[in-house]
C-alpha positions as CSV (number, residue, x, y, z in Angstrom):
1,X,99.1,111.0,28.2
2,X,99.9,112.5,31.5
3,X,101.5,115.2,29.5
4,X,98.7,116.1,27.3
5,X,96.6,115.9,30.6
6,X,99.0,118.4,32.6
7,X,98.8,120.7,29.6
8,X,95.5,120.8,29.9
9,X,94.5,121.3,33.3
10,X,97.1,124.1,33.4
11,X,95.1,126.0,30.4
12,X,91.9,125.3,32.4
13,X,93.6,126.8,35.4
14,X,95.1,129.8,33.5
15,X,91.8,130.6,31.8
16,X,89.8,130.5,34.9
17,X,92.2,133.0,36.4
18,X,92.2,135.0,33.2
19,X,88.2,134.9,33.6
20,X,88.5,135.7,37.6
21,X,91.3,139.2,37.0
22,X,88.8,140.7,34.2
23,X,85.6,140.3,36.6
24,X,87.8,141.8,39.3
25,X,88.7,144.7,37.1
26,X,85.0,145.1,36.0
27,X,83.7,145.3,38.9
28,X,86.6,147.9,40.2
29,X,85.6,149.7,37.2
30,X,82.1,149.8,37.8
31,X,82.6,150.3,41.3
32,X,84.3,153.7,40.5
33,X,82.3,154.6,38.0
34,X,79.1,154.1,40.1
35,X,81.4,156.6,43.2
36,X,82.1,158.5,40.3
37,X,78.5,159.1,39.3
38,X,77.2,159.2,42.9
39,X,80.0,162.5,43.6
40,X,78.7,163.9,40.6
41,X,75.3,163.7,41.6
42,X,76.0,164.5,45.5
43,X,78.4,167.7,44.1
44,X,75.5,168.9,41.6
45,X,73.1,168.5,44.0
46,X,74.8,170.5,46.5
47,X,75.7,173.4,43.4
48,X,71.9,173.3,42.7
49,X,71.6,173.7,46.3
50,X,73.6,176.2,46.9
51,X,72.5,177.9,43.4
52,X,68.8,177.6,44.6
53,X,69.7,179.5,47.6
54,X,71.3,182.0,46.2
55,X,68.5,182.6,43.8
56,X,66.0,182.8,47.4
57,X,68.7,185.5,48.6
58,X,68.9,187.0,45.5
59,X,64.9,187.1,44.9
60,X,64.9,187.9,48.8
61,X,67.2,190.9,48.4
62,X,65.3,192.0,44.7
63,X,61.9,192.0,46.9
64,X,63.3,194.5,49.7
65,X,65.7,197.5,49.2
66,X,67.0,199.2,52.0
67,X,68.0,202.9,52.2
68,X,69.8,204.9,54.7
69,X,68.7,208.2,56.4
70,X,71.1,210.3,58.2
71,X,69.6,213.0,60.8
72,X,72.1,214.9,63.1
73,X,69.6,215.2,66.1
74,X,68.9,212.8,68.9
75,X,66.4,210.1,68.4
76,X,63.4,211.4,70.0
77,X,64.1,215.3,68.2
78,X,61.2,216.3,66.2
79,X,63.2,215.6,63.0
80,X,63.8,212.1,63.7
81,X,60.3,212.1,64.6
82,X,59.5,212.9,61.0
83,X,62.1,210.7,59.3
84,X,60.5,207.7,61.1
85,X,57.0,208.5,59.7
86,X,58.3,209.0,56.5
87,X,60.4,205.2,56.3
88,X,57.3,203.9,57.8
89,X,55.0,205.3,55.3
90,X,57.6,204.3,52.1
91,X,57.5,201.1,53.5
92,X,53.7,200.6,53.8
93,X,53.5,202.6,50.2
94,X,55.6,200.0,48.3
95,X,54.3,197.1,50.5
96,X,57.7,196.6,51.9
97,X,59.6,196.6,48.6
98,X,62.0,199.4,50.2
99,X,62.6,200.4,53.9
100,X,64.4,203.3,54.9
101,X,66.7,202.7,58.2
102,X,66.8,206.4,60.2
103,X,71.0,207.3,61.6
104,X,70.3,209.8,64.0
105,X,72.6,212.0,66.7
106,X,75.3,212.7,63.7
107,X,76.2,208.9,63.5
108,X,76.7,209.7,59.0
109,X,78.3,213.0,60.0
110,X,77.4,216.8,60.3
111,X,75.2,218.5,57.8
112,X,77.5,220.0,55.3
113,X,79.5,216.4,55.0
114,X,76.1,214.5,54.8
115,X,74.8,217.0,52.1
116,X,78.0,216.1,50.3
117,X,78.0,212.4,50.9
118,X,74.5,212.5,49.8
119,X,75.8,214.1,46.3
120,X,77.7,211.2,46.1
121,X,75.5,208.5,46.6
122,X,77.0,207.3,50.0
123,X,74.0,208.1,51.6
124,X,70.3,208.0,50.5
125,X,68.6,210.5,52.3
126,X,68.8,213.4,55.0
127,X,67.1,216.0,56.6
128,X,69.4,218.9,56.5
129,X,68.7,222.6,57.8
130,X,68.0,224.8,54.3
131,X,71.0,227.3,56.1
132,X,73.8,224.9,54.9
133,X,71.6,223.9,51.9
134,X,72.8,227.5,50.2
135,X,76.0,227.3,49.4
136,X,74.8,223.9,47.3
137,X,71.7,225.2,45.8
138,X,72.0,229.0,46.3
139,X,68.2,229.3,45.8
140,X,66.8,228.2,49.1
141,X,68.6,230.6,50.8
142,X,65.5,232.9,50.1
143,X,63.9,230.9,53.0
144,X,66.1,232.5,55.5
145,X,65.3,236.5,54.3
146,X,63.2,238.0,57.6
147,X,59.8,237.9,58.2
148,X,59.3,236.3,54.7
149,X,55.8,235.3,55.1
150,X,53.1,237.3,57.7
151,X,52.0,234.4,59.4
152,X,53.1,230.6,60.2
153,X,50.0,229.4,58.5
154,X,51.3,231.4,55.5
155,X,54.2,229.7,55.0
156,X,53.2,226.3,55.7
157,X,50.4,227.1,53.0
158,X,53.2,228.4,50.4
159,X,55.8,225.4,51.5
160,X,53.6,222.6,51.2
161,X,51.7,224.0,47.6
162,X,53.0,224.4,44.1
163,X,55.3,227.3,45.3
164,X,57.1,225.6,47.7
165,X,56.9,222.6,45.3
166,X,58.3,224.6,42.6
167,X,61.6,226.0,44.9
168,X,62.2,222.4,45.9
169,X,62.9,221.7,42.2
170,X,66.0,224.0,42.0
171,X,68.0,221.0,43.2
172,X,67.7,219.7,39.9
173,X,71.2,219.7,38.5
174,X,73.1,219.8,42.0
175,X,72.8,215.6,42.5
176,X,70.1,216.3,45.3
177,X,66.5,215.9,45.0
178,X,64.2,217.9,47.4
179,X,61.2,215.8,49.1
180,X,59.6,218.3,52.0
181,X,60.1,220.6,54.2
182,X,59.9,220.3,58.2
183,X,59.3,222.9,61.1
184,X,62.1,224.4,62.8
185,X,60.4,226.9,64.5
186,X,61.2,230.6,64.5
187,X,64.3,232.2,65.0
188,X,64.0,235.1,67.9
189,X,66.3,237.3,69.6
190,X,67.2,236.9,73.3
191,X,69.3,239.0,75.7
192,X,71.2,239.3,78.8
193,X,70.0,243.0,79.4
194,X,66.1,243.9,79.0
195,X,62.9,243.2,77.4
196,X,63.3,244.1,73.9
197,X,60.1,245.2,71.8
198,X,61.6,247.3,68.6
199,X,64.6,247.6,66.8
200,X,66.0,250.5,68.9
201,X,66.0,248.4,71.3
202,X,68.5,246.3,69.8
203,X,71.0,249.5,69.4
204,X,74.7,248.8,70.3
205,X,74.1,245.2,71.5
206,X,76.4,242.3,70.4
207,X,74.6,239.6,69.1
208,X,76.1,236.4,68.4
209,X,75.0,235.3,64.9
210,X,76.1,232.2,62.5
211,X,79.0,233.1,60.4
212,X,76.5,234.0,57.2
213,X,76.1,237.2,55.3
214,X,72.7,237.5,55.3
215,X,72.5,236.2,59.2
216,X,75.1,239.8,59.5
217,X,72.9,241.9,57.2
218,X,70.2,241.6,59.3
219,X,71.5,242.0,62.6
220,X,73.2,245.2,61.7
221,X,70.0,246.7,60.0
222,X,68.5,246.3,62.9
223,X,71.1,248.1,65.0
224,X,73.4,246.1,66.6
225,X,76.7,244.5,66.2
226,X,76.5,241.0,64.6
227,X,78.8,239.0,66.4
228,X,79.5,235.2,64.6
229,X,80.9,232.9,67.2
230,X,80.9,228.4,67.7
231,X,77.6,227.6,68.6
232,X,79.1,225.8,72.1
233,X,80.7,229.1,73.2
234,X,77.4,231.3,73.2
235,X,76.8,230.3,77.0
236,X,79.9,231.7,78.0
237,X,79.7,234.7,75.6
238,X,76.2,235.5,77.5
239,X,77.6,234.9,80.8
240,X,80.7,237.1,80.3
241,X,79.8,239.5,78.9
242,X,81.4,238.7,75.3
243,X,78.3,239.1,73.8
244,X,75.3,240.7,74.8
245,X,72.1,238.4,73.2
246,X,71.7,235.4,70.2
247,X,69.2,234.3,68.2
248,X,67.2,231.0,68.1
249,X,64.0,228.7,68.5
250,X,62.5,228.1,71.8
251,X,63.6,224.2,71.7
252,X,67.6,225.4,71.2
253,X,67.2,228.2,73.7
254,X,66.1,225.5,76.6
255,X,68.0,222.5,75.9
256,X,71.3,224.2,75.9
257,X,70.3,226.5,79.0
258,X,70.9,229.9,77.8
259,X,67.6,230.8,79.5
260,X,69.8,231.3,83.0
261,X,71.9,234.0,81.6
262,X,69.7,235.6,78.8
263,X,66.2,235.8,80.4
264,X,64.8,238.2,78.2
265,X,62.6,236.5,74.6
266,X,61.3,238.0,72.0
267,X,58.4,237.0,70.0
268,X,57.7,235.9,67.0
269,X,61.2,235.5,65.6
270,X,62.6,237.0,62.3
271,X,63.2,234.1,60.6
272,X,61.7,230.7,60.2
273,X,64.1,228.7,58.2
274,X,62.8,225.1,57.5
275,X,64.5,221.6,57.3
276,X,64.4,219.9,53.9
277,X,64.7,216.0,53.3
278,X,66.5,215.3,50.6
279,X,67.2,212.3,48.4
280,X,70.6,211.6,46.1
281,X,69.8,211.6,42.6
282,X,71.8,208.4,42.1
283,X,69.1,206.9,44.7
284,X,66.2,208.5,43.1
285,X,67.2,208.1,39.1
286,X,66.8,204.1,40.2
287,X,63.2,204.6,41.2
288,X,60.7,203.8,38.5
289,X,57.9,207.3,38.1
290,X,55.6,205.3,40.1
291,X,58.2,204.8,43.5
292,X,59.4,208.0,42.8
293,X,55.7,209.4,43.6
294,X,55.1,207.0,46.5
295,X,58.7,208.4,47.7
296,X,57.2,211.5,47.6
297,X,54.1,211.4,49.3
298,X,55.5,209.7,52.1
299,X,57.7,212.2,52.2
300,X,54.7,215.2,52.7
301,X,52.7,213.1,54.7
302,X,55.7,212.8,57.1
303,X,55.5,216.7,57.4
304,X,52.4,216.4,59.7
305,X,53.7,214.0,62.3
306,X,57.2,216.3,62.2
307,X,54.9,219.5,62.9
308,X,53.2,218.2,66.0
309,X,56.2,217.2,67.3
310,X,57.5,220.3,67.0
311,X,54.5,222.2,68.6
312,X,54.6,219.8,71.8
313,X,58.3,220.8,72.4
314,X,58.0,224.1,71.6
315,X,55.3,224.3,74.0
316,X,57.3,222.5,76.6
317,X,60.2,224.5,76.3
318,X,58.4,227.8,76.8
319,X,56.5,226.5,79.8
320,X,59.5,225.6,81.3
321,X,61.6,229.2,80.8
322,X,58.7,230.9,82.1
323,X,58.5,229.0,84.9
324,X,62.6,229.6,85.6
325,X,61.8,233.0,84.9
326,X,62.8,234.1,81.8
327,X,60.5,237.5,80.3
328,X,58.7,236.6,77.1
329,X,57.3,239.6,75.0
330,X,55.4,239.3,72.0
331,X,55.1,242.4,69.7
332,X,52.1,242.3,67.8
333,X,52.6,244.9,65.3
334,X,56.3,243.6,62.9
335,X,55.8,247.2,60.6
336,X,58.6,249.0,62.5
337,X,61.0,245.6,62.1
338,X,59.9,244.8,58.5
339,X,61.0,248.5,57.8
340,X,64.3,247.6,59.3
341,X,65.3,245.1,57.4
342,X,64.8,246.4,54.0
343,X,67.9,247.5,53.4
344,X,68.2,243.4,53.4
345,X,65.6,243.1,50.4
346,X,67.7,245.6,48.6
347,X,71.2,244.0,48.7
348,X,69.7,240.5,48.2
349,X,66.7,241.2,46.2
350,X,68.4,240.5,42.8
351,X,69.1,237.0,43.8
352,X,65.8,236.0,45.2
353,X,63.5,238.9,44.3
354,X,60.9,236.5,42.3
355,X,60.9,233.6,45.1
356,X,60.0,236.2,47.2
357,X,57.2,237.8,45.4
358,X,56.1,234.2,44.6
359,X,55.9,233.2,48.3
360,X,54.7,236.1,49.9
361,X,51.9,236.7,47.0
């Protein structure tokens, strides 16, 4: 009896802890599974989190595409004056979808290694000086023949209309894409010696001149010795003897003083090169028709803003050489100089014969 009774409170005993180790392990088990479920939850959570983000970021960045502009003068230079207008009118155009940040004082690099990167696609947009543009689109070096158009109003009528429209279009095929053109002023001859009215005048003088061919023709049909030289050793040249006069705009020939050692200006200047903005085609091929003509009206409406600019320094800088001294004359009849320099029209007029009869119709 006792046996039978130890038997069976040892199976009672043995099943109770049989009962006890599986609701131990189920609840272990549905324990982990519940932490299990819960880290699944928290880690998904936090990956749709993330993922939602990232779609805000993503939708953030699809909603506003910036560009970059690169400028080689200082911030408050006419130029820059332009490029501003023109990233704040692209900006208003596509209600903020793009913005165009403006690099000025050379921070991208000098012209002829922005015009490259600009080929590339490294940079967006610039506004380069046509002069450099030539040996890239050999087409807009008609803009630097002499006395091109009779009057400034002229060739701000012929540059802003279909014509100038038109020669803006021979960058197709040369990864550059021409917007507008800015004022750069006039380029006019000034001298250590006297005041200068004709091309005799200019007989037997050095001139300093940039190193380009048609910058020498023209010098030298006019009479005197084209001299190139680095634009930071003209002030020396014309102190020294070296070289007797240069060439430039008003603005140039203030800010870098060569008004103390050639006092003596002549007006209006021979040439009147412009500055171009310019897009890279890889920039502009990603533009849908309708950006690519807000792009380009900002771009012509800039030109206004860029213009007055201009005129106010111009105006600045001659009041303040007059006042130091220097002798401005302006020759009112060009016939004699315009006879001068055809000899110019002749060695270049195969290249850009029709541009110029377009522009100066």
């Amino acid at each position: 009896m006792n046996k039978k009774l130890l038997f069976l409170v040892s199976m009672l005993l043995g099943l109770v802890l049989l009962l006890a180790a599986c609701g131990g392990d189920s609840s272990e088990e549905s324990a982990r599974d519940t932490n299990e479920d819960q880290g699944t939850e928290d880690q998904d959570g936090g990956e749709n989190e993330g993922s939602t983000d990232g779609g805000e970021e993503t939708e953030e960045s699809a909603e506003t595409v910036t560009f970059r502009l690169a400028d080689n003068q200082p911030e408050d230079y006419p130029t820059v004056v332009g490029d501003k207008e023109f990233a704040r009118l692209v900006e208003e155009k596509t209600d903020g979808r793009y913005k165009i940040e403006v690099y000025a004082g050379g921070q991208l690099g000098d012209e002829v290694s922005v015009i490259e990167q600009i080929q590339l696609g490294s940079i967006d947009f610039a506004r380069v000086n046509a002069s450099p543009l030539t040996q890239f689109n050999d087409q807009i070096g008609v803009l630097s023949l002499p006395y091109l158009f009779e009057s400034e109003e002229q060739k701000w009528e012929k540059l802003n209309g279909d014509v100038g429209r038109e020669l803006l279009d021979t960058f197709d095929g040369s990864n550059m894409v021409g917007l507008a053109y800015y004022d750069s002023g006039e380029r006019a001859f000034y001298n250590t010696q006297y005041t200068v009215t004709s091309p005799s005048d200019l007989e037997g003088m050095k001139i300093r001149v940039q190193q380009s061919d048609l910058a020498i023709a023209v010098v030298e049909a006019l009479g005197a010795s084209a001299t190139p030289m680095a634009y930071e050793e003209v002030y020396s040249g014309l102190q020294t003897g070296v070289i007797d006069g240069a060439e430039n705009n008003f603005p140039s020939y203030y800010t870098v003083n060569h008004y103390e050692v050639a006092p003596y200006y002549t007006l209006p200047g021979y040439t009147g090169t412009p500055e171009i903005v310019i897009g890279s085609q890889q920039v502009w091929d990603q533009l849908s028709d309708e950006d690519k003509e807000l792009f380009r009206e900002a771009a012509m409406e800039s030109v206004e803003a860029q213009r007055e600019a201009w005129a106010e320094l111009t105006e600045e800088a001659r009041t303040a050489v007059e006042e130091a001294g220097s002798e401005i004359a302006e020759v009112d009849d060009l016939s004699e100089w315009r006879d001068a320099v055809q000899p110019v029209y002749d060695e270049f007029g195969e290249q850009y014969g029709e541009w110029v009869n377009k522009l100066s119709e």
